[in-house]
TILUM-948045 format. One record per atom (N, C-alpha, C): x, z, y; residue in one letter. Coordinates in steps of 0.05 Angstrom, whole numbers, plus 5000, padded with zeros to 4 digits. Example, Ala and Ser with C-alpha at 12.3 -4.5 7.8 and 13.67 -1.06 7.14 Angstrom:
BEGIN
526451564886a524651564910a526451564934a525751424955s527351434979s525851575001s
This chain:
BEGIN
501750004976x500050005000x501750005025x500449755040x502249825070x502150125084x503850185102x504250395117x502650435140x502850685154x501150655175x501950485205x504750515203x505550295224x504049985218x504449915201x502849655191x499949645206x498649795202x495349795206x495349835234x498149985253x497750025285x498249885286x499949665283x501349355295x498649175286x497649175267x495548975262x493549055281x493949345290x490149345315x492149275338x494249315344x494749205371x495248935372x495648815355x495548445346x492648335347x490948475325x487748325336x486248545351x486948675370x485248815385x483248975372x483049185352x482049405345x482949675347x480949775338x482550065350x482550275313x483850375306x483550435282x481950765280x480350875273x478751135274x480451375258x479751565280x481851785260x480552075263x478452115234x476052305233x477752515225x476552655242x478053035227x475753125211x477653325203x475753445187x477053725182x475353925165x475554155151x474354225135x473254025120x472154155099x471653845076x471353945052x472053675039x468153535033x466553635035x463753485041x464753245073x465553325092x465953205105x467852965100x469553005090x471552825077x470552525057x468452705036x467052475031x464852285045x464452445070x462452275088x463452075095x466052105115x467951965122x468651735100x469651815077x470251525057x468351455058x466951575049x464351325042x463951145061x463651215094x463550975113x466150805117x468850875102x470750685109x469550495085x470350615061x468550455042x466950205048x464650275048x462550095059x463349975082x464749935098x466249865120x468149745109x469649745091x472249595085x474249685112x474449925121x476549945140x479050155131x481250075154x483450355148x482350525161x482750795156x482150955167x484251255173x484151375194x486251635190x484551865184x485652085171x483752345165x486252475181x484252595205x486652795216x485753095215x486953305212x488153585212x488553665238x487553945257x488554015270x490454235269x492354405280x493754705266x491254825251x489154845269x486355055260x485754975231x484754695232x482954565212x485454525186x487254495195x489754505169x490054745156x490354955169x490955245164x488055365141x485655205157x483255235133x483455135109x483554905105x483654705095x486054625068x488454775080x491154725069x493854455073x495554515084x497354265090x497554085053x498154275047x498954005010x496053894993x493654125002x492054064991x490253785009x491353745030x490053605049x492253345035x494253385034x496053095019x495452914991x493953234977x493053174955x491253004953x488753104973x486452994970x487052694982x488452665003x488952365009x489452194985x491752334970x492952184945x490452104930x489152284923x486052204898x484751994921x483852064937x482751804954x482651504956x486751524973x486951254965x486251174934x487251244908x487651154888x485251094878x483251204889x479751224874x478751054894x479150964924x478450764945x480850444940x482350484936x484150314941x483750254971x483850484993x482950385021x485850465028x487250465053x489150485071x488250765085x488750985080x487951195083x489951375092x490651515116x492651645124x492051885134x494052105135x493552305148x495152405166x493852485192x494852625219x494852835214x497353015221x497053315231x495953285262x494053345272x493353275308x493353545315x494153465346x494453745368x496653935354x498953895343x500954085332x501754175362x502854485360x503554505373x506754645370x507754575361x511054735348x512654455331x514354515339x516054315324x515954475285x515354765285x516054885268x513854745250x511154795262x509254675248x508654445239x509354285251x509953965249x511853845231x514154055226x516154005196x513954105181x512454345171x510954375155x509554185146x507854015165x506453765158x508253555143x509653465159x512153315147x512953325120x514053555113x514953605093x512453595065x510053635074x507953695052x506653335047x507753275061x506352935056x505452685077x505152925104x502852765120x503952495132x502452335135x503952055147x504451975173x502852205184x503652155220x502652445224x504452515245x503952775264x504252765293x502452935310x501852965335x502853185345x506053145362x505953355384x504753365409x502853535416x501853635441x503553795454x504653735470x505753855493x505153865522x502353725525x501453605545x501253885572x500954085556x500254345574x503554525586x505454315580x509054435576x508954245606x511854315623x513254135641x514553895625x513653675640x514653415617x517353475608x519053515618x521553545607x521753715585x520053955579x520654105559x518553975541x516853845549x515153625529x517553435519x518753305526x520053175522x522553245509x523353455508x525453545494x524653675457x521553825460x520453865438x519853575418x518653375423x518453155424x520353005407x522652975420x525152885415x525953015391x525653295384x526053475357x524353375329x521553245349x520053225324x520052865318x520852735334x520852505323x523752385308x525952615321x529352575301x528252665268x526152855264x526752995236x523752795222x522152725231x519852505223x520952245218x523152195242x523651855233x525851885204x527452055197x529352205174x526852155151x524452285155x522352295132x520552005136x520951825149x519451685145x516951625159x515851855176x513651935190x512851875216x510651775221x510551645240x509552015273x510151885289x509952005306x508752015338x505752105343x505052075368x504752375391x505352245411x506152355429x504252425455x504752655469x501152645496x503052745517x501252575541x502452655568x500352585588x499352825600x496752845615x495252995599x493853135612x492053365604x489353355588x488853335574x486353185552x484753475558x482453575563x482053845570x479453835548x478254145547x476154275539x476954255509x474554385493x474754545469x472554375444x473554255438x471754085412x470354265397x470554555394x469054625378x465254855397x465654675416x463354705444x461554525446x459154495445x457654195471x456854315490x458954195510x458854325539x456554295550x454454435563x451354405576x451554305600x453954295613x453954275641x456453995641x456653905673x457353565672x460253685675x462353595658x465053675664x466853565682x467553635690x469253545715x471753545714x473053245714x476253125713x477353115731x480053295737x481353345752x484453175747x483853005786x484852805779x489052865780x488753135780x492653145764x492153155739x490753205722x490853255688x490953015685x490752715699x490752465682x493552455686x494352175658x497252085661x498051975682x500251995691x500851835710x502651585697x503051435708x504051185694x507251235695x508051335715x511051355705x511551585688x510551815690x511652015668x511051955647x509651655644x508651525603x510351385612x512151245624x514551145624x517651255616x517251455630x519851645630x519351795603x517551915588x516752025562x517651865548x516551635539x516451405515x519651315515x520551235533x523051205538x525351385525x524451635537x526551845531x526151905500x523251915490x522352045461x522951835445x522151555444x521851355427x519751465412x517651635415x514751645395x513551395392x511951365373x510751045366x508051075373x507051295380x504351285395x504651425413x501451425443x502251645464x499351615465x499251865461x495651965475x495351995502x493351915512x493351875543x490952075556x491252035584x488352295590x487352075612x485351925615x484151695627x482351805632x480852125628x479352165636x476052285612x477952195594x477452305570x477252635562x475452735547x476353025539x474452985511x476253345501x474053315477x471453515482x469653485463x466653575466x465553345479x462653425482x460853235497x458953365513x458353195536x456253215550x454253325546x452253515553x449953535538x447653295537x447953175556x446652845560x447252695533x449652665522x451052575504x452152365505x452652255535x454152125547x455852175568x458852145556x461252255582x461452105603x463452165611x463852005648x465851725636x465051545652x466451335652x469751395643x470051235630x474051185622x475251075652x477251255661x478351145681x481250875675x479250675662x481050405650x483050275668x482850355700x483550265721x487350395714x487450665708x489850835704x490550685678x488850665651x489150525630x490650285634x490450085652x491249895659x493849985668x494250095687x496950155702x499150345683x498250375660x499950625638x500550325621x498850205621x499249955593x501349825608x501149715629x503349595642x505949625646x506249865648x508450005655x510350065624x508050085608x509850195581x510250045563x509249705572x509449515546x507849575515x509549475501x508649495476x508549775458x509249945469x507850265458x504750285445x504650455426x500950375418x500350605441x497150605445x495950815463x493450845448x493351195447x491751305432x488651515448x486551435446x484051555457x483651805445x483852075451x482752335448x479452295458x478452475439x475852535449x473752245453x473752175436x472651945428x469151985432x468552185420x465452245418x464252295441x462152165446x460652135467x461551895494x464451765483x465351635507x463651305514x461251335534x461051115536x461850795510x459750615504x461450495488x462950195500x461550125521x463149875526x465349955541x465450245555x468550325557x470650345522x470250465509x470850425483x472250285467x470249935480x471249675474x473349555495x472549595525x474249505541x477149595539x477249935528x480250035530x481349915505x480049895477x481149735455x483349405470x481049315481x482549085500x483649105511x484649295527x486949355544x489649525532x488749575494x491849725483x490749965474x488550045475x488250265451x488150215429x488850415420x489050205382x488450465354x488250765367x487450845351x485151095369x483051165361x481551295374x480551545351x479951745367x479252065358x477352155351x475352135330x472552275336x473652565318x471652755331x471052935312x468753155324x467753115346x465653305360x462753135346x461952965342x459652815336x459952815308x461752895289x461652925266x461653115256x462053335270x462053615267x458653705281x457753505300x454053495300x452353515285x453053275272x451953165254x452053295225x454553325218x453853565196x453053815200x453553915228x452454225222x449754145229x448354135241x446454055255x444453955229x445053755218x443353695188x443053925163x445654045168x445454325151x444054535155x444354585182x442054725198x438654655190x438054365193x435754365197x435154385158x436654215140x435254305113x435054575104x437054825119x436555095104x435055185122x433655045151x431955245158x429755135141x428754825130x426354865120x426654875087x428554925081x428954985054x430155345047x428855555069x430955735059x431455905038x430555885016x430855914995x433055804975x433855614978x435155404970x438555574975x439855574944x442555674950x444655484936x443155324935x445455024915x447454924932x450055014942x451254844953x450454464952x450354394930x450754124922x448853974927x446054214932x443954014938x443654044969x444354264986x443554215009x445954075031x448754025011x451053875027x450853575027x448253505006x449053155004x447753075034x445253165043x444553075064x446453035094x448853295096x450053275111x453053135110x453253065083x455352895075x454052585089x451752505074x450552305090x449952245116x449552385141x449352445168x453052385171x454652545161x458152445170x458652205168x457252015137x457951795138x457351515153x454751605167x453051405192x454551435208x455651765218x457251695242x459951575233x461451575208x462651435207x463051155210x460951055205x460950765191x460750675222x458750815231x458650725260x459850615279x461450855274x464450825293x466150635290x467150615255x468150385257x467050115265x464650015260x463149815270x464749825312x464350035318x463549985354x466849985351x468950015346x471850055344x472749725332x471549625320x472849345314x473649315289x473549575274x475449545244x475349535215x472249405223x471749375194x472049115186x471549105154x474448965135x476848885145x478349015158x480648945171x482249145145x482349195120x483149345102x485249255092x
């Protein structure tokens, strides 16, 4: 099976963006295949410190392993939002195929020097490596009630994704365009500021650029930043809806009911619409 560099050079070649569902728990996991499946797409399963620490770093490698072999799909896994170089060898070392330092909340330079640690001992393993600069804000495990408000120093600026990429050599860079994670209570966010998108793509050439906080973002912004160099995008707030939210509603009118098996297929199914979805509005299906 090709690698995951393979599948980022092929979405920045035909303009897709490749989907990269988190998760924590393995009902969700099968939601997710099942819509790459039926989709014929690659897909990433990403891990956050939190959702890994639940979940397990080897047992999260494992389950990839049975996956691909039972999908024959292109199936990869992110450690996302690491925050330690320490933890990021941990990933590394247990299997994962790409890992995310966040440093975005550090002075670039000490971003950039953490950075530099984790992409010398990843590129040694083989492992691909993305990188953030600009402030991606709020708490994915929230839906914010009130309209959030982007503060215009947390976005990237175009030279410090110059001066980063340069200095790091990371093979991806997550950007803050205005993006965050959670959603709206409307369930539509604020416009992508594509205008900065533009001026970061320019500046940094052929680097891939990666969308945080994918859920709820407007969709013909979505498509337009795919066209302008995004190439891998983030859900995990609308999938984490969708299953609790369906689980919710069968044990309130089932509450009697103590069958794990029978009251998780419904919300396994609710993960996989929003999966399949996504990939549809992302560009990447049968692109396998």
């Amino acid at each position: 099976m090709k690698n995951i560099k393979y599948y980022l050079e092929k979405a920045q070649k035909e303009k897709f963006a490749i989907a990269q569902f988190n998760f924590s728990d393995f009902t969700q996991v099968k939601g997710i295949v099942a819509g790459a499946v039926k989709a014929n797409s690659p897909i990433i399963l990403g891990t956050s410190e939190g959702e890994s620490k639940f979940f397990g770093l080897e047992e999260a490698v494992a389950l990839r392993n049975v996956l691909r072999k039972r999908t024959n799909l292109p199936i990869f896994l992110n450690l996302d939002h690491g925050h330690s170089f320490e933890y990021l060898k941990q990933a590394i070392d247990a299997g994962y195929d790409m890992v995310h330092f966040d440093g975005s909340k550090l002075l670039l330079d000490e971003n950039i020097k953490i950075t530099k640690e984790v992409v010398k001992y990843a590129k040694w393993k083989g492992v691909t490596v993305e990188g953030e600069v600009g402030k991606i804000g709020t708490d994915s495990s929230k839906l914010y009630l009130e309209k959030f408000e982007i503060k215009e120093e947390d976005l990237t600026k175009p030279e410090e994704a110059l001066k980063f990429v340069k200095e790091t050599g990371v093979d991806l860079l997550a950007v803050s365009i205005g993006n965050f994670h959670g959603i709206e209570i409307s369930g539509i966010d604020p416009n992508l500021r594509l205008d900065i998108l533009k001026s970061i793509k320019d500046i940094i050439g052929n680097t891939a650029l990666v969308l945080h906080g994918g859920s709820g973002t407007p969709e013909d912004d979505i498509k337009e930043a795919i066209q302008m160099g995004i190439v891998k995008i983030n859900i995990n707030t609308e999938l984490r809806l969708a299953f609790s939210g369906n689980l919710r509603r069968h044990l309130n009118n089932n509450p009697e009911e103590i069958t794990p098996y029978k009251f998780l297929v419904d919300a396994r199914e609710s993960v996989r619409k929003v999966a399949e979805y996504k990939i549809q509005i992302f560009g990447s299906a049968n692109k396998a």
